[in-house]
SEDREN-365337 format. One line per field, with one value per atom (N, C-alpha, C): residue number from 1; residue in one letter; chain; atom name; z, x, y. Coordinates in steps of 0.05 Angstrom, whole numbers, always signed. Layout:
! residues N
resi	c(NUM|...)
resn	c(a|...)
chain	c(A|...)
name	c(CA|...)
Z	c(Z|...)
X	c(X|...)
Y	c(Y|...)
***
This chain:
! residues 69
resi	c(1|1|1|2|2|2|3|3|3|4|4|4|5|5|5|6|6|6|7|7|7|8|8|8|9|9|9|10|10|10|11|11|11|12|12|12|13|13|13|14|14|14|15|15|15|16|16|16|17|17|17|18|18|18|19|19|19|20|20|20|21|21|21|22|22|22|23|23|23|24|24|24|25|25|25|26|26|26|27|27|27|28|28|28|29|29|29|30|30|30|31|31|31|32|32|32|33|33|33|34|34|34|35|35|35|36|36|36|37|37|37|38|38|38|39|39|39|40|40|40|41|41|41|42|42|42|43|43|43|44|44|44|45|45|45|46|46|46|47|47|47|48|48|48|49|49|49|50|50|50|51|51|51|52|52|52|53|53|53|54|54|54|55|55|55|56|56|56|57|57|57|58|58|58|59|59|59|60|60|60|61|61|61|62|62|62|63|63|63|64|64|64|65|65|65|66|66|66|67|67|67|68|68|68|69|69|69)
resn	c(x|x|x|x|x|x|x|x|x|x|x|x|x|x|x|x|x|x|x|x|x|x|x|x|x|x|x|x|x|x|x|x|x|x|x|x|x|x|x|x|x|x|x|x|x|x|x|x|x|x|x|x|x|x|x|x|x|x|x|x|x|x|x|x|x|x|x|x|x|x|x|x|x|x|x|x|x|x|x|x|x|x|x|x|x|x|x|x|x|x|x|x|x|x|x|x|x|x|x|x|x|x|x|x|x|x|x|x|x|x|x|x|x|x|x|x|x|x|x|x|x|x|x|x|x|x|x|x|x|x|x|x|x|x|x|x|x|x|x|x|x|x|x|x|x|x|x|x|x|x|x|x|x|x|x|x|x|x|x|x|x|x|x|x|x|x|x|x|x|x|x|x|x|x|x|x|x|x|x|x|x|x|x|x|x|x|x|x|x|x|x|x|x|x|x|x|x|x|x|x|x|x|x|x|x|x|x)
chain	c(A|A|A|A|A|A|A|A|A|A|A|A|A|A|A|A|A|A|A|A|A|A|A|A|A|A|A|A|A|A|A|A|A|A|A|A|A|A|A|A|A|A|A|A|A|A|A|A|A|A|A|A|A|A|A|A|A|A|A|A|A|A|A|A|A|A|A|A|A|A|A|A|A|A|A|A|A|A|A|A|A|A|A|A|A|A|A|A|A|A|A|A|A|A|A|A|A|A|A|A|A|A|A|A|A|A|A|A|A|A|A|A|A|A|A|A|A|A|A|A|A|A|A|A|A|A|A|A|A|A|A|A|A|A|A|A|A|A|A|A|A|A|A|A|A|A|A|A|A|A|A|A|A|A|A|A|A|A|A|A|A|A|A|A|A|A|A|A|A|A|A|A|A|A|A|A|A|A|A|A|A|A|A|A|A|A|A|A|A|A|A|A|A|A|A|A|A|A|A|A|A|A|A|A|A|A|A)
name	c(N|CA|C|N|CA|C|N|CA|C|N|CA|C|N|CA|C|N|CA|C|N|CA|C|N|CA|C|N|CA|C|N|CA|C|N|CA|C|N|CA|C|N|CA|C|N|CA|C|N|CA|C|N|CA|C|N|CA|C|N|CA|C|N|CA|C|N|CA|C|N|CA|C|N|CA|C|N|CA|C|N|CA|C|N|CA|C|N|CA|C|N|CA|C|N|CA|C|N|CA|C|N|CA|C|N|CA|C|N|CA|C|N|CA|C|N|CA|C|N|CA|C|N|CA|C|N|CA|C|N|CA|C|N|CA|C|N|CA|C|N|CA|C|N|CA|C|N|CA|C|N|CA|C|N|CA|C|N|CA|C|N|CA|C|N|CA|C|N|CA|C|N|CA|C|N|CA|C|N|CA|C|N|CA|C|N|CA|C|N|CA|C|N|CA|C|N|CA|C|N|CA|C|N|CA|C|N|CA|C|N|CA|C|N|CA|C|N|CA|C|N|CA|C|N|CA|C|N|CA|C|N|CA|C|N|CA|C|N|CA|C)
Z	c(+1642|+1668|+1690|+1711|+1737|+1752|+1756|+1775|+1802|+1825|+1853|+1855|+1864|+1870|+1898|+1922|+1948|+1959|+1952|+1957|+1961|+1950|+1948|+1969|+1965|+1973|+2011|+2004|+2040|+2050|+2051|+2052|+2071|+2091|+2100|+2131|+2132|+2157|+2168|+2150|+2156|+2172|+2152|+2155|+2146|+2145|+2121|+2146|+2135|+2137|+2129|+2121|+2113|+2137|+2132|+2150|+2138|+2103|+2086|+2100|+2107|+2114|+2150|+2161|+2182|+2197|+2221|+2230|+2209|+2184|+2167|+2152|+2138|+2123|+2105|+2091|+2063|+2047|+2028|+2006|+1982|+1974|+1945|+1929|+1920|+1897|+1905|+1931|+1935|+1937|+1934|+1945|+1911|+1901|+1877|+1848|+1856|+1840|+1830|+1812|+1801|+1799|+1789|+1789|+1823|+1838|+1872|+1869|+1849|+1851|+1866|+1876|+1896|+1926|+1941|+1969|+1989|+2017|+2035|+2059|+2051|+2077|+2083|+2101|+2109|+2091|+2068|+2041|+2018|+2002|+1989|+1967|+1960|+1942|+1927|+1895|+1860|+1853|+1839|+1835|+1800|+1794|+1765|+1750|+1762|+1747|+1745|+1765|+1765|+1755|+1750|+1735|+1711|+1704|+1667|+1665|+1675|+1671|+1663|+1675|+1662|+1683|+1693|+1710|+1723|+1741|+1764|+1775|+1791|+1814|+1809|+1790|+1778|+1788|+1777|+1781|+1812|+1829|+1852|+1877|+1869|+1884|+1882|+1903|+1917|+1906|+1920|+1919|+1895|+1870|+1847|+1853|+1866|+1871|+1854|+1839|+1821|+1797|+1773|+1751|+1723|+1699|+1685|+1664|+1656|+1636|+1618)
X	c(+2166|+2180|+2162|+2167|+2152|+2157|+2144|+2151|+2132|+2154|+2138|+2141|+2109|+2120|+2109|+2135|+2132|+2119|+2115|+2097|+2068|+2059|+2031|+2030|+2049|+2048|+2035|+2026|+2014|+2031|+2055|+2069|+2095|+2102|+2118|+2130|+2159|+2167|+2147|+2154|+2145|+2108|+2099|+2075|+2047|+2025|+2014|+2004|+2007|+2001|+1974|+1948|+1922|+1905|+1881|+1860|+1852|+1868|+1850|+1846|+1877|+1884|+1871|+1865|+1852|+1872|+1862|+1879|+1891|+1885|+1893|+1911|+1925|+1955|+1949|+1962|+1955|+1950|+1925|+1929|+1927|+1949|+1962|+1979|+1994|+2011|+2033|+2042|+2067|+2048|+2032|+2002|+2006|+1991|+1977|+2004|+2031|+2050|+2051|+2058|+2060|+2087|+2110|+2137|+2149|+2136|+2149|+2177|+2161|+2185|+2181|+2152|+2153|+2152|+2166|+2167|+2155|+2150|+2142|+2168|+2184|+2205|+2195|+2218|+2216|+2203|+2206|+2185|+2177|+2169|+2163|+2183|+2191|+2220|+2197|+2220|+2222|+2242|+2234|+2270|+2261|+2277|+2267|+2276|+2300|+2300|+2279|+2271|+2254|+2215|+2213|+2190|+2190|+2162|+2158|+2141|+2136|+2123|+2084|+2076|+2043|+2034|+2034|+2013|+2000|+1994|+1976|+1976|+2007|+2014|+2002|+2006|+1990|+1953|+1940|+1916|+1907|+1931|+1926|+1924|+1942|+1957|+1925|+1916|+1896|+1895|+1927|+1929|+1948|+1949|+1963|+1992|+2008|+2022|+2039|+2037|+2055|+2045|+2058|+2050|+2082|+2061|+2079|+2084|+2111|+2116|+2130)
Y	c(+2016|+2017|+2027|+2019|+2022|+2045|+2064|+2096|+2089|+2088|+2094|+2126|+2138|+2160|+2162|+2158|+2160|+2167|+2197|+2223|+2210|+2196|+2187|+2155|+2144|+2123|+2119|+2095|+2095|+2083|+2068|+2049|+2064|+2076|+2087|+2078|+2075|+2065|+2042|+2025|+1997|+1989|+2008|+2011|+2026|+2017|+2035|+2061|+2080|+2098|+2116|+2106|+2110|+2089|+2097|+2083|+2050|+2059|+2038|+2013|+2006|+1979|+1962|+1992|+1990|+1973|+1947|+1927|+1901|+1906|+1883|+1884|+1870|+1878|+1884|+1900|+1915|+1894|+1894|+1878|+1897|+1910|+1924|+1909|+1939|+1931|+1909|+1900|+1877|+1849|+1850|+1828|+1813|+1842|+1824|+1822|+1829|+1817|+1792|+1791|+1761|+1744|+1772|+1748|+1767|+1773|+1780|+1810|+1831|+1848|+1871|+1871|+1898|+1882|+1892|+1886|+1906|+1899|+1918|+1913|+1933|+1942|+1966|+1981|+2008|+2019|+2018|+2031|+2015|+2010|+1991|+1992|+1975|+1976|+1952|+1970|+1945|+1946|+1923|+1901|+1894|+1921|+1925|+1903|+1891|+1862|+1842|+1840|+1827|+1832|+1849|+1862|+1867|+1848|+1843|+1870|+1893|+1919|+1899|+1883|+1871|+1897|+1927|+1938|+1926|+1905|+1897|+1915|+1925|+1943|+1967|+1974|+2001|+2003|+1983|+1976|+1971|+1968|+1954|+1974|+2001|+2016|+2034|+2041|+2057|+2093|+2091|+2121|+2143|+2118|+2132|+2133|+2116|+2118|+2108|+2088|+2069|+2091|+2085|+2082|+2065|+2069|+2049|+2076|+2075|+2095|+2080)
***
């Protein structure tokens, strides 16, 4: 199963919040999904239905924010 932990996340009020992304759109954990279950709203939301747990997001996420338990 998939753990966002907010706290870490760059992803806040509909926008990243780190330098990483500079002027360009994040390319993370909602990017490199495969069946489309993390989204970028006001915060980044999973649609645990829809997530086969393969960790991309895990791998993808910069700041340790995801993980798979």
């Amino acid at each position: 199963m998939i753990k966002i932990d907010y706290s870490k996340c760059c992803w806040k009020n509909s926008q990243c919040v780190t330098s990483c992304c500079g002027d360009k759109a994040c390319n993370g954990c909602a990017e490199i999904c495969p069946v489309g279950a993390i989204t970028r709203e006001d915060i980044i939301k999973l649609d645990q239905a829809k997530c086969i747990d393969c960790g991309a997001c895990v791998e993808a996420c910069k700041y340790g924010a995801i993980s798979l338990e």
